[in-house]
N, C-alpha and C positions, 0 to 999 in steps of 0.2 A: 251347827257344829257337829251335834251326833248323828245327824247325815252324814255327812264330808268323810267323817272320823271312821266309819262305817263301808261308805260305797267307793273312796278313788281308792284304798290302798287294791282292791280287785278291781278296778278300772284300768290302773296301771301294770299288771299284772300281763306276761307274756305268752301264756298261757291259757286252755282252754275254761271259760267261764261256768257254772252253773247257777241254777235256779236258788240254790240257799246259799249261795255268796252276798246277792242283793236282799233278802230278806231282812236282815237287823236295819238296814236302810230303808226298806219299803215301809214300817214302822214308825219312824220318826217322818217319813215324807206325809203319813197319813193326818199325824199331830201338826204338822207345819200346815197342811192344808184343812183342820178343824180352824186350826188360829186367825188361820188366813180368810178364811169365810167367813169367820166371828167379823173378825174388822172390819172389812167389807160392808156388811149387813145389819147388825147390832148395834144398836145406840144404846147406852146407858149403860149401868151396873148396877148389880144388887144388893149389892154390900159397898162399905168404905171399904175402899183401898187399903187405909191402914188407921191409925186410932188416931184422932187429934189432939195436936201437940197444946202446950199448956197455953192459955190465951185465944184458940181456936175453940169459935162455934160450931155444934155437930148440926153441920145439915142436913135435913130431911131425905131419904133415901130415893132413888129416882127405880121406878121399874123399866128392868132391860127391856125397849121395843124394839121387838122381834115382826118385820114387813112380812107379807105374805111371799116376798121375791122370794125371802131367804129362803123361807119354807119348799118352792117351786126351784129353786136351783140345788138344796141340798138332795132332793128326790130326781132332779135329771142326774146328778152324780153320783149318788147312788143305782142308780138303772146302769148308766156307761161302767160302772164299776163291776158290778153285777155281768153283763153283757160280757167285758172282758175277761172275767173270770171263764165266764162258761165256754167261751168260745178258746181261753186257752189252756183249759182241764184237760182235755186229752193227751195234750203237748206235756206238760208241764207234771201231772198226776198219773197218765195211765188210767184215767178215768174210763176211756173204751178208745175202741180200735181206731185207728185213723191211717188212711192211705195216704200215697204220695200225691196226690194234687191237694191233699187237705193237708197236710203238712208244709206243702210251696206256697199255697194262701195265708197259711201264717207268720211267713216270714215278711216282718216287715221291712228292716232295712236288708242291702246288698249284700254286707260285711257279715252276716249272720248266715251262721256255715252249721248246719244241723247233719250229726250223724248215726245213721242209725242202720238195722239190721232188719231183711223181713225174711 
């Protein structure tokens, strides 16, 4: 919801987008994709849920296991993450210089219309 709530009202928007329009959305996409990998990957929990009710036996606590997958997919995600950062720091930061064929290689989709000044 604080995605949605965040990224269509600039979606919808007729006008030209920038880089800190999707930010407060790229945020909550990060937490949705921590969640989302927990569930995936993660069995168990470390704690009760919540405290038992009157007539409820407290059972024995189970340790979260944690596969070697998760560990091996949270670290390719981390690298593509990583990667895409770096590779669009020039565009996005002004990090350093970048010419026009290395500007045309970053454009991924068609609809995406970059203007600039050399």
């Amino acid at each position: 919801m604080g995605w949605a709530l965040h990224y269509f009202p600039f979606f919808l928007m007729g006008r030209a987008l920038f880089l800190h329009h999707y930010m407060p959305a790229l945020v909550f996409s990060y937490m949705i994709l921590a969640a989302v990998h927990a569930f995936i990957f993660v069995e168990g929990v470390d704690g009760p849920i919540s405290d038992p009710g009157p007539g409820m036996r407290l059972r024995p606590l189970r340790r979260a296991v944690v596969p070697a997958m998760a560990y091996a997919t949270a670290a390719v995600l981390m690298v593509v993450h990583l990667a895409s950062f770096l590779y669009f720091a020039p565009l996005s930061y002004g990090t350093s210089a970048i010419d026009v064929q290395g500007l045309a290689n970053r454009k991924f989709l068609s609809q995406w219309e970059f203007h600039f000044a050399k």
